[in-house]
C-alpha positions in Angstrom: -14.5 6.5 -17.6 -14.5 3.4 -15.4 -11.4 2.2 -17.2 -9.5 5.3 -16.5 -10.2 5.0 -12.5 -9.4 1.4 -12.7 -6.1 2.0 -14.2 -5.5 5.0 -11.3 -6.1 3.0 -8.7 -4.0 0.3 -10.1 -1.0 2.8 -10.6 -1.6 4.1 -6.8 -1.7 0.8 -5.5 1.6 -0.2 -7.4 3.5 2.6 -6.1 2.1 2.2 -2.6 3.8 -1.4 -2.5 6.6 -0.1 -4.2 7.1 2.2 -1.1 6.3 -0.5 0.9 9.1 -2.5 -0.4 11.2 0.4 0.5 10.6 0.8 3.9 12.9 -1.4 6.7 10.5 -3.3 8.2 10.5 -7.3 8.2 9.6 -9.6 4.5 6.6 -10.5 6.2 5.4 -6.9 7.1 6.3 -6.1 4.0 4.0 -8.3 2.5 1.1 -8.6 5.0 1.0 -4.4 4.4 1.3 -5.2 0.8 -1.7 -7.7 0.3 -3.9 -5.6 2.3 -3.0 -2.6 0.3 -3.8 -4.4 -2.9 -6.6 -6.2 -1.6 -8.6 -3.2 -0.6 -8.4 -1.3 -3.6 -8.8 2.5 -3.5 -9.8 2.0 0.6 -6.5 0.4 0.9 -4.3 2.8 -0.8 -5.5 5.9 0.7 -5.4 4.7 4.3 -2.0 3.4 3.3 -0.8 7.4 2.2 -3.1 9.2 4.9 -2.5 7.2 7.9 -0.4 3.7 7.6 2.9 5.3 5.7 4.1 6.9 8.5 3.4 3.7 11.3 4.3 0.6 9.3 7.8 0.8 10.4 6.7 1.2 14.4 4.3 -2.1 13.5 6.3 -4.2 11.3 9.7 -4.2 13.4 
């Protein structure tokens, strides 16, 4: 069971950068949001589709 939610939050984590990647926003936004997403884990990845989605491009300009 652990392996299963390890491997979801991997996949939600790789297809928050990969929207992160999308966005126009500067390289180093890019990957400062990117770390932090992938650093945090699940925290990381639901703050990033709950709040953070729609703001990185008014904080990474």
């Amino acid at each position: 069971m652990g392996t299963i939610l390890y491997i979801a939050g991997l996949a939600c984590a790789v297809l928050a950068v990969i929207d992160i990647f999308k966005k126009r926003i500067s390289m180093a936004g890019k990957v400062m949001a990117s770390l932090l997403v992938l650093l945090t884990s699940w925290f990381g990845v639901v703050v990033y589709y709950f709040y953070a989605k729609d703001h990185l491009t008014e904080w990474f300009r």
